[in-house]
C-alpha positions as CSV (number, residue, x, y, z in Angstrom):
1,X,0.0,0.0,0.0
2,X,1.2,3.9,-1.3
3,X,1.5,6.1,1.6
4,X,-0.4,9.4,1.2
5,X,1.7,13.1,1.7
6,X,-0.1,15.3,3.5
7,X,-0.3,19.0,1.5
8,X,0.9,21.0,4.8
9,X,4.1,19.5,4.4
10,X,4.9,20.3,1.1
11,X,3.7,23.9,1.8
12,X,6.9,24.4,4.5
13,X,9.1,23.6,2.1
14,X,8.3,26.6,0.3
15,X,8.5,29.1,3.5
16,X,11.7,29.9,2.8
17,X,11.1,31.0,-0.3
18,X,8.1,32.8,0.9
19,X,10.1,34.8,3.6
20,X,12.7,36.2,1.0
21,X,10.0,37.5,-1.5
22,X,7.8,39.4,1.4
23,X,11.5,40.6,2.3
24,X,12.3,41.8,-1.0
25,X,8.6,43.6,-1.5
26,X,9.0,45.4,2.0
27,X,12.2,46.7,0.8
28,X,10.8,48.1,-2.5
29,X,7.7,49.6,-0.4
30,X,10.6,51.1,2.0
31,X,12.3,52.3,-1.4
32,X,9.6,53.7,-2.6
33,X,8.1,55.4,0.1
34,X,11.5,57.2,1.2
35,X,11.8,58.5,-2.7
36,X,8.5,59.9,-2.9
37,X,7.7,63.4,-1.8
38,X,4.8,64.2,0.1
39,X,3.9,67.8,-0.1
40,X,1.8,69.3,2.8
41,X,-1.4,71.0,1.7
42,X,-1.9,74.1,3.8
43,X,-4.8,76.4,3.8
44,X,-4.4,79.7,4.3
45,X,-6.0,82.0,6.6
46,X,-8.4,84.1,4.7
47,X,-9.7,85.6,7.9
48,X,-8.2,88.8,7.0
49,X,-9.0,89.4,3.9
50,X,-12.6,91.4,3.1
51,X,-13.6,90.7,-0.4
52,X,-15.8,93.8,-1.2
53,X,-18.6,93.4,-3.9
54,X,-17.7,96.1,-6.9
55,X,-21.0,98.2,-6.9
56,X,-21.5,98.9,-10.6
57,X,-22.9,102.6,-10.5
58,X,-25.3,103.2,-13.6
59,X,-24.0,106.9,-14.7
60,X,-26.1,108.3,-16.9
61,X,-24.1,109.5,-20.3
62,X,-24.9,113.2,-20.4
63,X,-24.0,115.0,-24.0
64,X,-21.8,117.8,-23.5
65,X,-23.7,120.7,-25.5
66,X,-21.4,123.8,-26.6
67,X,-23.3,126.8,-26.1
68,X,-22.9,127.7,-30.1
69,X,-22.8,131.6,-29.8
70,X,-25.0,133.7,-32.5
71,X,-22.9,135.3,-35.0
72,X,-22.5,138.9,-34.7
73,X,-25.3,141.4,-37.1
74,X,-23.5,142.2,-40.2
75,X,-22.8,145.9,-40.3
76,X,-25.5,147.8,-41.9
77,X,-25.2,147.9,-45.4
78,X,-24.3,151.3,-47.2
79,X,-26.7,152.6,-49.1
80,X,-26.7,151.6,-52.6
81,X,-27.8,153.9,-55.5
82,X,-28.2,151.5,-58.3
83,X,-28.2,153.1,-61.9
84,X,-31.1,151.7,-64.4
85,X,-29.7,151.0,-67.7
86,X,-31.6,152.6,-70.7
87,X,-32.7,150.6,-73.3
88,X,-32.2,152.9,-75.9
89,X,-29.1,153.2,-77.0
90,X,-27.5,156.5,-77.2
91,X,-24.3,157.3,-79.7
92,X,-22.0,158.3,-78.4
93,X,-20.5,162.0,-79.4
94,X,-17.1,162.5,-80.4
95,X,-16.2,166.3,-78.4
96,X,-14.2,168.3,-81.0
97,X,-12.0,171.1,-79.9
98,X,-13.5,174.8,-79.7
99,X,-10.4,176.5,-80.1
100,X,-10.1,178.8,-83.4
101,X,-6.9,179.1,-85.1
102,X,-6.3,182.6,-86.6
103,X,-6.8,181.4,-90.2
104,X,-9.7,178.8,-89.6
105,X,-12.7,180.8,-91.6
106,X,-15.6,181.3,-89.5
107,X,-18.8,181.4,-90.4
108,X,-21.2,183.7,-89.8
109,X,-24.8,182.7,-89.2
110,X,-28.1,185.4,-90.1
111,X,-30.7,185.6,-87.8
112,X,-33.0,184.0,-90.3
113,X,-31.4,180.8,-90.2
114,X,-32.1,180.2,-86.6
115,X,-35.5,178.4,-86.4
116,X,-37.3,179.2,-82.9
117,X,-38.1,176.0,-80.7
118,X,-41.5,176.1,-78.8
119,X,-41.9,173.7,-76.1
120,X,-44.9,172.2,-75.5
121,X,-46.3,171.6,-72.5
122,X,-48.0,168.5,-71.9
123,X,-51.2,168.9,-69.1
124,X,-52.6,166.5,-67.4
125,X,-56.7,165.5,-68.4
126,X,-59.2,165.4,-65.7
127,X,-57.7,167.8,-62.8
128,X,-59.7,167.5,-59.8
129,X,-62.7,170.5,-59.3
130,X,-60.8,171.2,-56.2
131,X,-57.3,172.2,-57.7
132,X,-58.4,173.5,-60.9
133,X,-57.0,176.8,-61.9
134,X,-60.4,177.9,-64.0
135,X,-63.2,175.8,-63.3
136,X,-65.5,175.1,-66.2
137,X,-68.3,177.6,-67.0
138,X,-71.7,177.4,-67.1
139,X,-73.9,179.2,-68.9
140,X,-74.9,182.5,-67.8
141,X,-72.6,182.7,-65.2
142,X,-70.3,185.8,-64.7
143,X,-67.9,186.8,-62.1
144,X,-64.4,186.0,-61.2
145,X,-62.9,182.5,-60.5
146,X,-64.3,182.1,-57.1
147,X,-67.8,183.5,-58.2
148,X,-67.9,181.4,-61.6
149,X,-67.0,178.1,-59.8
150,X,-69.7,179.2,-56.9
151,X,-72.3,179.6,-59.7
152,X,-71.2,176.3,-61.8
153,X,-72.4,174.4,-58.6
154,X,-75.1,176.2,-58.0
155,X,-76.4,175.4,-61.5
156,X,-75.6,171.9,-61.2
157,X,-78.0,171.1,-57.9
158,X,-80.5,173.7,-59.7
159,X,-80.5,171.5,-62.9
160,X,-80.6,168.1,-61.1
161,X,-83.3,169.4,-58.7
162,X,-85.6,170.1,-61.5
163,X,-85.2,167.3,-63.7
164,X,-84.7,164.5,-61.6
165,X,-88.1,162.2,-61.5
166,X,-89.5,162.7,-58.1
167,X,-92.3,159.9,-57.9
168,X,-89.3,157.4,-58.8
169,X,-88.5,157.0,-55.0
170,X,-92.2,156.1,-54.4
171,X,-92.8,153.7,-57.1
172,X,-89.6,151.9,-56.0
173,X,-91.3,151.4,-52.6
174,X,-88.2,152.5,-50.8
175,X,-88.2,153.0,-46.9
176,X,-89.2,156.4,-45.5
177,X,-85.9,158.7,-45.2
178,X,-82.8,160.2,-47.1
179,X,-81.3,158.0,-50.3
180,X,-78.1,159.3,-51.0
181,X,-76.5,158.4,-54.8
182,X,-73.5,159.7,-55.5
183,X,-72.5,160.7,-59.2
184,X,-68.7,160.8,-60.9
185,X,-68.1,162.9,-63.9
186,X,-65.9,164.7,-66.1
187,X,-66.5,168.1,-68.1
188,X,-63.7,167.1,-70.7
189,X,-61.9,169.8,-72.2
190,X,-64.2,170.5,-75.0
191,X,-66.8,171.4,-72.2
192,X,-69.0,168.4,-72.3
193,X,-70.3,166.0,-70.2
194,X,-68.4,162.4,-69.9
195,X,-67.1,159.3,-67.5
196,X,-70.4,159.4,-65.8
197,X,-71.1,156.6,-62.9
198,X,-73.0,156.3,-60.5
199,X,-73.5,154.5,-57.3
200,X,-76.7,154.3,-54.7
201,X,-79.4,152.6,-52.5
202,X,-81.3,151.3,-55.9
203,X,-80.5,150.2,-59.8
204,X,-83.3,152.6,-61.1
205,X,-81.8,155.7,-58.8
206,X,-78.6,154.9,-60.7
207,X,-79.5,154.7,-64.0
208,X,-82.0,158.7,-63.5
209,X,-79.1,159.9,-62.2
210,X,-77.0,159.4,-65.0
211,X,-79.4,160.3,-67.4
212,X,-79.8,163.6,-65.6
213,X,-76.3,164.4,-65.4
214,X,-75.5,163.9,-69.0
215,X,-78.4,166.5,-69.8
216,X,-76.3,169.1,-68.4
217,X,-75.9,171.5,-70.8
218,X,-72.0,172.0,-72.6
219,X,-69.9,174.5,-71.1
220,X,-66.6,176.4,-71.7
221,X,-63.6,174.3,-70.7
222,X,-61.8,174.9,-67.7
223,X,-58.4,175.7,-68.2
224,X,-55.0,174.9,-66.6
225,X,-52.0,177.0,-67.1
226,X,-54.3,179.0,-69.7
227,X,-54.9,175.5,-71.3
228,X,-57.9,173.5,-71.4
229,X,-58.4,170.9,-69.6
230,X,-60.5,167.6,-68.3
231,X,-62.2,167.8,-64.6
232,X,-62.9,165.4,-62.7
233,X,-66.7,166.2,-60.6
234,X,-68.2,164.1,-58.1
235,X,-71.9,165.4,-57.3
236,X,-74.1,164.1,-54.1
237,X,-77.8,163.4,-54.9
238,X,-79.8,163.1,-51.9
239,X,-83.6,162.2,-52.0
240,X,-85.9,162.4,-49.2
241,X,-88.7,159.4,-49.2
242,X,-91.7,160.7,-47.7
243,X,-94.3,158.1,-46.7
């Protein structure tokens, strides 16, 4: 009969050999641990130090405005005087000197030759009555200047007063009271009647009143600087409606 081993046995053989290999491993550790640095992590005291929030102040931007200061008035201008061209041209005249020499001829020139030049005067047409020189005459007045231009008036209102209608007012059926119609006219400078307007309450007072001033009757001229002339006559008609 085999004889069994028993398995503990054969382990202590190996013990040896187990001793020298956890030898050699505690050395490496040993090794290892004396080359490798341990470094020492410290905190430091923040205690002390105040960390203070930065406050973000909202400035407003502001534009900076220059105060732009007005430009001083320009000095008055100097009056200008502006010349107006002529349209017409005008040649121009070559200035020839007056001196006479000792044997230059001269000429002598008769009386006869020398024609007269009359200016005319140029007058104005319709002066106003009130400025007149002569005022227009009517017939059958006499007098001087005051007296003839009192009596051409006076003949006027006299003429108008009896021809005028008088039952025109009531058949218009106008309103109780004074109508006034006023009358523009001229005595041209051959003495008669023209330009004649008129202007009032009614059409039909109108149109008499013309009609009775151009039955005036023609007159001698007035006359302005001793020539005749136009003048220019305004004449009131006032009517009384009676009811």
């Amino acid at each position: 009969m085999e004889a069994k081993k028993n398995p503990k046995a054969k382990l202590e053989n190996y013990s040896g050999l187990f001793l020298q290999l956890g030898l050699a491993l505690s050395l490496i550790i040993v090794y290892l641990g004396v080359q490798h640095k341990v470094y020492e992590r410290t905190v430091s005291d923040l205690g002390g130090l105040v960390l203070e929030e930065e406050i973000i102040e909202d400035i407003p931007i502001t534009e900076r405005i220059e105060q732009i200061k007005p430009p001083p008035p320009p000095p008055p201008a100097p009056e200008v005087i502006e010349v107006v061209q002529d349209e017409e041209q005008v040649e121009e005249t070559m200035l020839e000197s007056t001196e006479v020499d000792q044997d230059d001829a001269v000429e002598v020139v008769e009386l006869d030759q020398v024609e007269e030049v009359v200016e005319e005067e140029v007058i104005v047409d319709d002066v106003p009555f009130a400025v007149i020189e002569d005022a227009p005459i009517f017939p059958g007045c006499k007098g001087n200047k005051a007296q003839l231009k009192q009596c051409l008036q006076d003949k006027i209102m006299e003429h108008v007063s009896k021809t005028f209608d008088p039952n025109l007012s009531n058949e218009l059926g106008l309103d109780a009271g004074k109508k006034r119609v006023i009358v523009l006219f001229s005595i041209d400078r051959n003495g008669n009647i023209a330009k004649v307007q008129a202007r009032g309450p009614h059409a039909r007072l109108e149109k008499e009143a013309i009609r009775v001033v151009k039955s005036l009757p023609k007159m001698i001229p007035a006359k302005q600087r001793g020539v005749p002339v136009g003048v220019k006559y305004t004449l009131p008609i006032t009517l009384e409606v009676r009811i």
